[in-house]
Biotite code that builds the C-alpha atoms (Angstrom):
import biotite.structure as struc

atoms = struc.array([
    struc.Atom([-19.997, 11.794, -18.538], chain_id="A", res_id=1, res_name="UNK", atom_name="CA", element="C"),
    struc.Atom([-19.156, 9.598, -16.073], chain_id="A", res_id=2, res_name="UNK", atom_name="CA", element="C"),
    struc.Atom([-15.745, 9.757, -13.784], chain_id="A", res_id=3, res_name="UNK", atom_name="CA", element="C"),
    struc.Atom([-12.772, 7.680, -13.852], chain_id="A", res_id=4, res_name="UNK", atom_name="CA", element="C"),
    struc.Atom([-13.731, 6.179, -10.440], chain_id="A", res_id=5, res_name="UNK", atom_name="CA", element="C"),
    struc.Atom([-17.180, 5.375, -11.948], chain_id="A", res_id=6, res_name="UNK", atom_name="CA", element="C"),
    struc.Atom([-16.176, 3.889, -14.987], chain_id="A", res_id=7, res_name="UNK", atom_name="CA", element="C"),
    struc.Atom([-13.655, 1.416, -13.134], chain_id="A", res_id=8, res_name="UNK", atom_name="CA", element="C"),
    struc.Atom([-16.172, 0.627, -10.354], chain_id="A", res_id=9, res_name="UNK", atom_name="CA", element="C"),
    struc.Atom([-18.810, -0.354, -13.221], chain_id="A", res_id=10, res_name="UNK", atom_name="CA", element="C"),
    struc.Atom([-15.493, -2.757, -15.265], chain_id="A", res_id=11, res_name="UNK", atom_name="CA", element="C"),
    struc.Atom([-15.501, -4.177, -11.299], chain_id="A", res_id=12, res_name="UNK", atom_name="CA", element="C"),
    struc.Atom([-18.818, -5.062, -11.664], chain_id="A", res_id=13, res_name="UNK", atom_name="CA", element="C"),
    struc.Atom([-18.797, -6.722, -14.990], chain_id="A", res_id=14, res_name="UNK", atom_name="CA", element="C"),
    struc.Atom([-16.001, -7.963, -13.893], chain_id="A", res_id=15, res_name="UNK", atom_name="CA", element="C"),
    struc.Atom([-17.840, -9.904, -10.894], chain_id="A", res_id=16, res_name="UNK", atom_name="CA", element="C"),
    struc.Atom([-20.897, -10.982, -12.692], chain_id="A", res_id=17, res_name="UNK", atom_name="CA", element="C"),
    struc.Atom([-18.850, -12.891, -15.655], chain_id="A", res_id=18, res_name="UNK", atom_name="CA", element="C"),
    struc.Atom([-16.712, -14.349, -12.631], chain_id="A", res_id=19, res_name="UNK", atom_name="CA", element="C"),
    struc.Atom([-20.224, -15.770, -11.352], chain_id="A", res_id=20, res_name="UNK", atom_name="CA", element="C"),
    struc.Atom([-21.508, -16.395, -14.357], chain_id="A", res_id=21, res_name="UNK", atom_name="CA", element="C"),
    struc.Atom([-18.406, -19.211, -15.353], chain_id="A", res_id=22, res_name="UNK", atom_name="CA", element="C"),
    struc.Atom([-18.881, -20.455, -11.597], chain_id="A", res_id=23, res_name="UNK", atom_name="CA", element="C"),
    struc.Atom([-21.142, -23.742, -11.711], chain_id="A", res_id=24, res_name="UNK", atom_name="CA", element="C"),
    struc.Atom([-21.491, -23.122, -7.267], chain_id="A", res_id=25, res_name="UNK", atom_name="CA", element="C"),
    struc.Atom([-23.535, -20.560, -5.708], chain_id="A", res_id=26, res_name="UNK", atom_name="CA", element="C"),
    struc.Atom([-20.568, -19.152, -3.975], chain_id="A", res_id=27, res_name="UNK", atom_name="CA", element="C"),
    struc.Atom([-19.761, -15.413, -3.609], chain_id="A", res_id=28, res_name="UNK", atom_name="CA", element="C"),
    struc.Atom([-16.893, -14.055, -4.682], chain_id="A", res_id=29, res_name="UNK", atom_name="CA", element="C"),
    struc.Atom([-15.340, -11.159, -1.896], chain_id="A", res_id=30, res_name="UNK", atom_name="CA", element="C"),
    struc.Atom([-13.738, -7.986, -3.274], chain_id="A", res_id=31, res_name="UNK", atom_name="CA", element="C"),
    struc.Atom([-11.177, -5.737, -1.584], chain_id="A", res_id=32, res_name="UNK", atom_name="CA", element="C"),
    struc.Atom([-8.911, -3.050, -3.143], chain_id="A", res_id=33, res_name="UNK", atom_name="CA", element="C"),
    struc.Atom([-5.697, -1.859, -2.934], chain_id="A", res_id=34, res_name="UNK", atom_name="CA", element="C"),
    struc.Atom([-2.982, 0.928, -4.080], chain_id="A", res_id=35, res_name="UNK", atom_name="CA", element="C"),
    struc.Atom([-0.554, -1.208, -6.546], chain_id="A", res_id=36, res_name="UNK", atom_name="CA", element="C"),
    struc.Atom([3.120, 0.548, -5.966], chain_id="A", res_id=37, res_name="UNK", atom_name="CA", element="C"),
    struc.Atom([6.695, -0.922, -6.104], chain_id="A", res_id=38, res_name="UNK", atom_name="CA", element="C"),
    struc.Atom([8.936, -1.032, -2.981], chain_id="A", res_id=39, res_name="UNK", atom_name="CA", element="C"),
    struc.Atom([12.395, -1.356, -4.833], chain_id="A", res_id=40, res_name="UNK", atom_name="CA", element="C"),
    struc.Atom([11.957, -4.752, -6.908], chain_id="A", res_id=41, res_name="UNK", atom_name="CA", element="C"),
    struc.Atom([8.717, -6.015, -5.266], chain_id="A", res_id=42, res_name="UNK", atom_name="CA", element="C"),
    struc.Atom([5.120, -5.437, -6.116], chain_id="A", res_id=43, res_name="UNK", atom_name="CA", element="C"),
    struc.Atom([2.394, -4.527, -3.393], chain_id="A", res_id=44, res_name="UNK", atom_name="CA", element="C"),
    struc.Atom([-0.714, -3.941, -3.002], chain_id="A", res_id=45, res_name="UNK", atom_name="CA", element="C"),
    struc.Atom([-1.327, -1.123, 0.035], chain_id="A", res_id=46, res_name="UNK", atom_name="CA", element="C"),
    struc.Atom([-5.458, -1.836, 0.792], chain_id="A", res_id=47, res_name="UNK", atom_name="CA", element="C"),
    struc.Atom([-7.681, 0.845, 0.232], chain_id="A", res_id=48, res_name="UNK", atom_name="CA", element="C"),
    struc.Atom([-9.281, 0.550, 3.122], chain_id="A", res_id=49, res_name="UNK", atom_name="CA", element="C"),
    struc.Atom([-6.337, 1.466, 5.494], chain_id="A", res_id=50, res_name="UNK", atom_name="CA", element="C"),
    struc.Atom([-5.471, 4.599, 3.381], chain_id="A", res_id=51, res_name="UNK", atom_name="CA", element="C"),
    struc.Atom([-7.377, 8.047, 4.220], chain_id="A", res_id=52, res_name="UNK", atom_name="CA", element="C"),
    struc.Atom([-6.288, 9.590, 1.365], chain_id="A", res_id=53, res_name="UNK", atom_name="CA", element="C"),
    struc.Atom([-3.816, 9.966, -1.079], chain_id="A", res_id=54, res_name="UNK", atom_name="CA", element="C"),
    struc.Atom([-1.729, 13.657, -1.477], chain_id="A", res_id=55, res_name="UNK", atom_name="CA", element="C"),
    struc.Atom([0.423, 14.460, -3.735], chain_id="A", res_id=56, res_name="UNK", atom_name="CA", element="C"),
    struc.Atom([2.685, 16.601, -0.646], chain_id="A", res_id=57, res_name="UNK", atom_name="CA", element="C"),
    struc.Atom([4.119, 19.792, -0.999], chain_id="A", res_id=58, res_name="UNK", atom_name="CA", element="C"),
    struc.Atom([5.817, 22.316, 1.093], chain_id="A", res_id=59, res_name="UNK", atom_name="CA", element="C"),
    struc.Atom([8.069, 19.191, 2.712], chain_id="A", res_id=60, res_name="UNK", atom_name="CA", element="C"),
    struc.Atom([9.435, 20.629, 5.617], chain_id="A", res_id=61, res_name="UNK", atom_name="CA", element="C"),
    struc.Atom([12.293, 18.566, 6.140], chain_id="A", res_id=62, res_name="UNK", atom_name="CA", element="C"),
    struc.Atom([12.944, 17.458, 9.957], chain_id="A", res_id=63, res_name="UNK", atom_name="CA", element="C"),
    struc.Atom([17.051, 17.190, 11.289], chain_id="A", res_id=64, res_name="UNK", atom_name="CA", element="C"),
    struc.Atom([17.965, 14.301, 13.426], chain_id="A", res_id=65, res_name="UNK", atom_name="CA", element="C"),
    struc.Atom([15.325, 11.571, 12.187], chain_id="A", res_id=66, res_name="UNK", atom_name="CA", element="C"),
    struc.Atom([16.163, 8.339, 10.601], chain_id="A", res_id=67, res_name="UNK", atom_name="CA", element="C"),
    struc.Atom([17.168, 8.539, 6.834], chain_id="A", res_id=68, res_name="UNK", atom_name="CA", element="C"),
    struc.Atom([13.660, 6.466, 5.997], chain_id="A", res_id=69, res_name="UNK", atom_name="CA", element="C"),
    struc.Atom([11.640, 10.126, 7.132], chain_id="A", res_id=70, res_name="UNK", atom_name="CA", element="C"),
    struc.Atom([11.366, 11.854, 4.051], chain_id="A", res_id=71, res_name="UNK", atom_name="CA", element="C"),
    struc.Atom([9.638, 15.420, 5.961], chain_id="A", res_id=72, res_name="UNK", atom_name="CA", element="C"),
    struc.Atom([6.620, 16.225, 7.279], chain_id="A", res_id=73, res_name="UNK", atom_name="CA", element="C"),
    struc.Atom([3.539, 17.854, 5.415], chain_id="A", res_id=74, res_name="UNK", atom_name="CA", element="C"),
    struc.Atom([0.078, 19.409, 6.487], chain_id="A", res_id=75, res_name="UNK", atom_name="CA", element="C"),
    struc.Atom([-2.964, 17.056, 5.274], chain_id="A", res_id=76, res_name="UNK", atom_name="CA", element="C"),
    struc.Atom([-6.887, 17.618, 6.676], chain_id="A", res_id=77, res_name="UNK", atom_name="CA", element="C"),
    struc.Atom([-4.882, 19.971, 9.268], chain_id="A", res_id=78, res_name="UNK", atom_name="CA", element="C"),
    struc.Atom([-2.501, 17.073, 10.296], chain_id="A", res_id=79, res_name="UNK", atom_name="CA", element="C"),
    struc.Atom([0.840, 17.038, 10.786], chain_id="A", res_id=80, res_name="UNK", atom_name="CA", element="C"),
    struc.Atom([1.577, 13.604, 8.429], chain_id="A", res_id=81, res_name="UNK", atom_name="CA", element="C"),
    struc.Atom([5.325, 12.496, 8.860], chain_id="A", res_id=82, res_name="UNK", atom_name="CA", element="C"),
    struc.Atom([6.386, 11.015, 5.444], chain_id="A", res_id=83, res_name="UNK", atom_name="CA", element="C"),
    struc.Atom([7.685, 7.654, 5.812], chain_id="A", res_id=84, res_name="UNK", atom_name="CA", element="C"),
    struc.Atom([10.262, 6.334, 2.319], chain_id="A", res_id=85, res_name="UNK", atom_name="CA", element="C"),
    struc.Atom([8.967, 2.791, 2.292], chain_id="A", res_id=86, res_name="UNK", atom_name="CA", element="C"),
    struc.Atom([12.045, 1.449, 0.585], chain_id="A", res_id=87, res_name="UNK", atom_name="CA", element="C"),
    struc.Atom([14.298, 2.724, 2.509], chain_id="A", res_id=88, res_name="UNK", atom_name="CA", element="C"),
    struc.Atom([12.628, 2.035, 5.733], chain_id="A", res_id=89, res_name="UNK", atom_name="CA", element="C"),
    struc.Atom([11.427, -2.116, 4.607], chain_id="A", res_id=90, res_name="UNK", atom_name="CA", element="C"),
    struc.Atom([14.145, -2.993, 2.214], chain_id="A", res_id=91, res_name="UNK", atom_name="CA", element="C"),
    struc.Atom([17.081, -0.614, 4.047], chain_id="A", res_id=92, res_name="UNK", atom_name="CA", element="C"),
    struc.Atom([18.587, 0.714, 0.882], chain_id="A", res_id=93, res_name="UNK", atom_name="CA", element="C"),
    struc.Atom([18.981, 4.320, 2.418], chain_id="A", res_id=94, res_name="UNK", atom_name="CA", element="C"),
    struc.Atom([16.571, 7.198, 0.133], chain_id="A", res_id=95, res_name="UNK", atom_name="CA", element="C"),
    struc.Atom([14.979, 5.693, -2.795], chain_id="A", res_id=96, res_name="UNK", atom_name="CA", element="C"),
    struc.Atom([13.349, 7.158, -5.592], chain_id="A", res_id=97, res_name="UNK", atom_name="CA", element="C"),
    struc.Atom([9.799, 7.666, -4.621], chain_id="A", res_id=98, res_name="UNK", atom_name="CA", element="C"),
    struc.Atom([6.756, 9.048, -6.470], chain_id="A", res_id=99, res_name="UNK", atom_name="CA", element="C"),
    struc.Atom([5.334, 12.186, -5.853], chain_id="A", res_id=100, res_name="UNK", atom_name="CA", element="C"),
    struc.Atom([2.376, 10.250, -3.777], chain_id="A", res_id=101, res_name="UNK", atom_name="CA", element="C"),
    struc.Atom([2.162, 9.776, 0.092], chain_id="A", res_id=102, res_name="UNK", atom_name="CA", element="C"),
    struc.Atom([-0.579, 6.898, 1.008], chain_id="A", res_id=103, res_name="UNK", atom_name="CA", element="C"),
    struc.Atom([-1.694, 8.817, 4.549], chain_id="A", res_id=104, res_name="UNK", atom_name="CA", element="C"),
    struc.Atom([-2.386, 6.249, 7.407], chain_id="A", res_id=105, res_name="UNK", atom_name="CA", element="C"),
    struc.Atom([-3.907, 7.120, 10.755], chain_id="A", res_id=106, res_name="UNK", atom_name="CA", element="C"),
    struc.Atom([-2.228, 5.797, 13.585], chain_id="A", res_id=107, res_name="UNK", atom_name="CA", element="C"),
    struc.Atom([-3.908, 6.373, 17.079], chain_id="A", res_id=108, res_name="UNK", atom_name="CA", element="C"),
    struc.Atom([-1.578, 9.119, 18.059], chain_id="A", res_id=109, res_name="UNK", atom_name="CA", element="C"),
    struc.Atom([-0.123, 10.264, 14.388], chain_id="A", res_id=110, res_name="UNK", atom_name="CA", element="C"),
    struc.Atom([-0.604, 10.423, 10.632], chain_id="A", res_id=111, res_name="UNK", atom_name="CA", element="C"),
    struc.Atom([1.819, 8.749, 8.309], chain_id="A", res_id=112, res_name="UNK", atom_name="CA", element="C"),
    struc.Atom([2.063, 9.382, 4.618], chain_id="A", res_id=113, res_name="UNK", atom_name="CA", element="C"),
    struc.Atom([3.607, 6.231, 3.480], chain_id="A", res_id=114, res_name="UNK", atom_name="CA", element="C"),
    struc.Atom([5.253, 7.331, -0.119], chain_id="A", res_id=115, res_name="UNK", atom_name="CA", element="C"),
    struc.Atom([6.470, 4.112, -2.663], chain_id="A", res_id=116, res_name="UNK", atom_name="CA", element="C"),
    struc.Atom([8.861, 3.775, -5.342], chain_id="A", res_id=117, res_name="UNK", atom_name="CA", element="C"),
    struc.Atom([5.892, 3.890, -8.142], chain_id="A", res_id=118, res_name="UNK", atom_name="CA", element="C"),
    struc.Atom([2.430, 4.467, -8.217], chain_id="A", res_id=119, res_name="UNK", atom_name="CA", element="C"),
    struc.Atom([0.513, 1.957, -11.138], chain_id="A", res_id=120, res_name="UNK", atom_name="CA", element="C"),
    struc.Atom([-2.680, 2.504, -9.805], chain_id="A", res_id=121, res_name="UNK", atom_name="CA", element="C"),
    struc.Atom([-5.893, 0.425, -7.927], chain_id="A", res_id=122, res_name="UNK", atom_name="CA", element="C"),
    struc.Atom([-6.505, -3.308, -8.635], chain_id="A", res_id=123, res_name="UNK", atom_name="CA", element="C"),
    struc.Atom([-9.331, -5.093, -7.436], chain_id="A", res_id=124, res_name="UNK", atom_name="CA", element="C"),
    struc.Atom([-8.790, -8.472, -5.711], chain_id="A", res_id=125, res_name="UNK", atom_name="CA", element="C"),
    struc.Atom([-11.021, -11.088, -5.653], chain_id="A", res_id=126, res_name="UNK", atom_name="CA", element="C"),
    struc.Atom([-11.134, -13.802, -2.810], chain_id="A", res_id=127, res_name="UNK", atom_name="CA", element="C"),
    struc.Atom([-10.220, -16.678, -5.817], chain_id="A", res_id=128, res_name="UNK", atom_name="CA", element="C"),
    struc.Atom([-7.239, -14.799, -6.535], chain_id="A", res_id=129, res_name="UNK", atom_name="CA", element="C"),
    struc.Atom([-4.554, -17.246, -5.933], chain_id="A", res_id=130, res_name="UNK", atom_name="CA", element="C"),
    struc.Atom([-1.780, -16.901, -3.147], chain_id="A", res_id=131, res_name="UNK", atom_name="CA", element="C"),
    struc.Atom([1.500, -18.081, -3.549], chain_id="A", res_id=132, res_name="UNK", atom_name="CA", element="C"),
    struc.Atom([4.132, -18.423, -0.925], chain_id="A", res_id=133, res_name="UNK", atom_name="CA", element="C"),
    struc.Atom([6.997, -15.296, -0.345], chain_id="A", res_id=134, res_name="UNK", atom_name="CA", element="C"),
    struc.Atom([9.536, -15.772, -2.855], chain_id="A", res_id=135, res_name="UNK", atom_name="CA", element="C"),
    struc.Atom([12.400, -17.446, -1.564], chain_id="A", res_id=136, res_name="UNK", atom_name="CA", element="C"),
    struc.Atom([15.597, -14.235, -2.156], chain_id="A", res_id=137, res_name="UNK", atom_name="CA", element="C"),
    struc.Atom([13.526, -11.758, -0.253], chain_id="A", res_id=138, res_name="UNK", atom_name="CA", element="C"),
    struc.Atom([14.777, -11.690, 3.699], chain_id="A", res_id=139, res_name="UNK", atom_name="CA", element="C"),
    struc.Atom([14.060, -9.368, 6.473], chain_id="A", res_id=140, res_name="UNK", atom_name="CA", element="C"),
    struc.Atom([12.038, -8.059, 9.169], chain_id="A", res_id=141, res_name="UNK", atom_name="CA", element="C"),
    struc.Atom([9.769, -6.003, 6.728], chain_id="A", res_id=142, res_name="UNK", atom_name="CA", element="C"),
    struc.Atom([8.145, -9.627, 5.738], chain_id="A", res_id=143, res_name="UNK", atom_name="CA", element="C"),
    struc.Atom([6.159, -9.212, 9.080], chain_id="A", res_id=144, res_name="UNK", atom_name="CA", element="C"),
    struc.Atom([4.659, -6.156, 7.448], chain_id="A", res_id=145, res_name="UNK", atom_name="CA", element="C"),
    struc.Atom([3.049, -7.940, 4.815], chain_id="A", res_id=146, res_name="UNK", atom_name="CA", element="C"),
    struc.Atom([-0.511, -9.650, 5.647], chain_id="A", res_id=147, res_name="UNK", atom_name="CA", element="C"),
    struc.Atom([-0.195, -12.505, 2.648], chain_id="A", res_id=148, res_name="UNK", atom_name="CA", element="C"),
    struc.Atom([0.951, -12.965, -1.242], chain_id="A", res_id=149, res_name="UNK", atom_name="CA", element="C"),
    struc.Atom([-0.897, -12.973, -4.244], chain_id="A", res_id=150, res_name="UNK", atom_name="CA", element="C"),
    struc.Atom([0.128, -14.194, -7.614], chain_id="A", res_id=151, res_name="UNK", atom_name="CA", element="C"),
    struc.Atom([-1.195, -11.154, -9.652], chain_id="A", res_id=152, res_name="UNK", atom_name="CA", element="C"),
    struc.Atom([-0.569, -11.447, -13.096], chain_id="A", res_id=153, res_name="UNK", atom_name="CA", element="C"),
    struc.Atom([2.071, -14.265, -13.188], chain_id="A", res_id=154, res_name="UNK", atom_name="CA", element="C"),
    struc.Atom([3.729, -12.759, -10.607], chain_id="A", res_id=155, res_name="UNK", atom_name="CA", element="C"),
    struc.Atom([4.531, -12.483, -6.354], chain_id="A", res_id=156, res_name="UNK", atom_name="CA", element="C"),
    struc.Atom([2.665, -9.259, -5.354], chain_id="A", res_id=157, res_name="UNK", atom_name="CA", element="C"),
    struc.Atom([3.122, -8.962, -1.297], chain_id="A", res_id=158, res_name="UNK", atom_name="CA", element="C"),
    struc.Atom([-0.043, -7.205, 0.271], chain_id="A", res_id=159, res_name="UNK", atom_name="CA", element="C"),
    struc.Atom([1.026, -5.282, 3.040], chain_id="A", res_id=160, res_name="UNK", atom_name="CA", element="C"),
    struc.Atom([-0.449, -4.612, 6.625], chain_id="A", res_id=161, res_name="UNK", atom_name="CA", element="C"),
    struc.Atom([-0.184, -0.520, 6.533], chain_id="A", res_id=162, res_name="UNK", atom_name="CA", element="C"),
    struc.Atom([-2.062, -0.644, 10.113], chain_id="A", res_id=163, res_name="UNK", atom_name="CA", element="C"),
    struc.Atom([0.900, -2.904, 11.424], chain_id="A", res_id=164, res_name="UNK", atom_name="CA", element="C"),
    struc.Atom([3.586, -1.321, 10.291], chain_id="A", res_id=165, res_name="UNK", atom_name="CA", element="C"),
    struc.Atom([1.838, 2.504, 11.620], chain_id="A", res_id=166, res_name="UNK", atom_name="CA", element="C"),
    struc.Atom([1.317, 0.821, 15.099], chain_id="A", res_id=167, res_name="UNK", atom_name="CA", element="C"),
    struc.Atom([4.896, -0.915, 15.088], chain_id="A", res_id=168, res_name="UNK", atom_name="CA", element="C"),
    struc.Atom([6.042, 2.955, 14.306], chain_id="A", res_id=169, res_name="UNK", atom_name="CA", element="C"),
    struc.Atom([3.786, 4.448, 17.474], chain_id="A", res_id=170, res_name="UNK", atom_name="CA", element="C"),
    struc.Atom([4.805, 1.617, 19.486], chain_id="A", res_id=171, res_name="UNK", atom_name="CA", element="C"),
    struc.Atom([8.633, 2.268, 19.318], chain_id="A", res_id=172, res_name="UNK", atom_name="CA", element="C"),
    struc.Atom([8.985, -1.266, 17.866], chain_id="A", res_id=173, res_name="UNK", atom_name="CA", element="C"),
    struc.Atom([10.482, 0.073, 14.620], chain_id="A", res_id=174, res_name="UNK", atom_name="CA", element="C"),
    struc.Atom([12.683, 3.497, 16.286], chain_id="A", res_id=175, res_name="UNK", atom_name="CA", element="C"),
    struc.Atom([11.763, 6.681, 15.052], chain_id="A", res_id=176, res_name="UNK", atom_name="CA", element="C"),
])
């Protein structure tokens, strides 16, 4: 039998080929992935490709004197990860409720484990997937953490720039 990963990676593929099929041009159609999670009231997409892997942490050890958006650190691949609330840190609304996931991110000098409201799974993205522009009520300096929006099923879904936002930790640029 095959596993879950195989059975979505061969829908993907359908997928694709009736998306050629209905095309009347010979051009291809780019894929990417991504983590879909919810960051208080907005949808993102985290991309695969910037995640090392996702843990489900335990044994937090919790850390005095860091800002309320540090959630604890954890032990992953024999890595100190430092667990980073997203919605609290982005949208400022102090400790949210956040799944039992952490999306770990390697920085040059450190490992994050980026942890989101809600975990609803992987979608696939296709380079004809339409943008749309950032919906007009969200404000703040966590927009420069998002790379571009996508209208995913009728509705904004930010895709955010984990790399960015692990360097702009490193760096000092967001204080730690």
């Amino acid at each position: 039998m095959a596993s879950p990963y195989e059975l979505l990676a061969g829908l993907a593929l359908l997928r694709e080929k009736k998306r050629r099929s209905r095309q009347h041009h010979a051009q291809d159609l780019q894929e990417w992935s991504g983590f879909q999670v919810t960051i208080g009231e907005i949808t993102c997409l985290i991309p695969c490709d910037q995640v090392e892997e996702v843990v489900t942490p335990s044994n937090i050890a919790l850390v005095r004197g860091v800002p309320p958006w540090i959630s604890g650190v954890v032990y992953c691949r024999a890595q100190l990860v430092t667990l980073v609330d997203l919605a609290s840190l982005l949208r400022a609304n102090g400790r949210s409720n956040t799944s039992g996931r952490a999306f770990v991110v390697r920085g040059t000098r450190e490992w994050f484990g980026l942890q989101a409201g809600n975990f609803e799974g992987v979608r696939h993205i296709w380079s004809d997937t339409p943008s749309c522009e950032t919906p007009t009520q969200l404000t703040g300096d966590w927009l420069r953490y998002t790379h571009q929006w996508l209208l995913l099923d009728n509705h904004p879904t930010a895709v955010l720039d984990a790399t960015r936002l692990i360097t702009a930790l490193e760096s000092g640029e967001i204080p730690v």
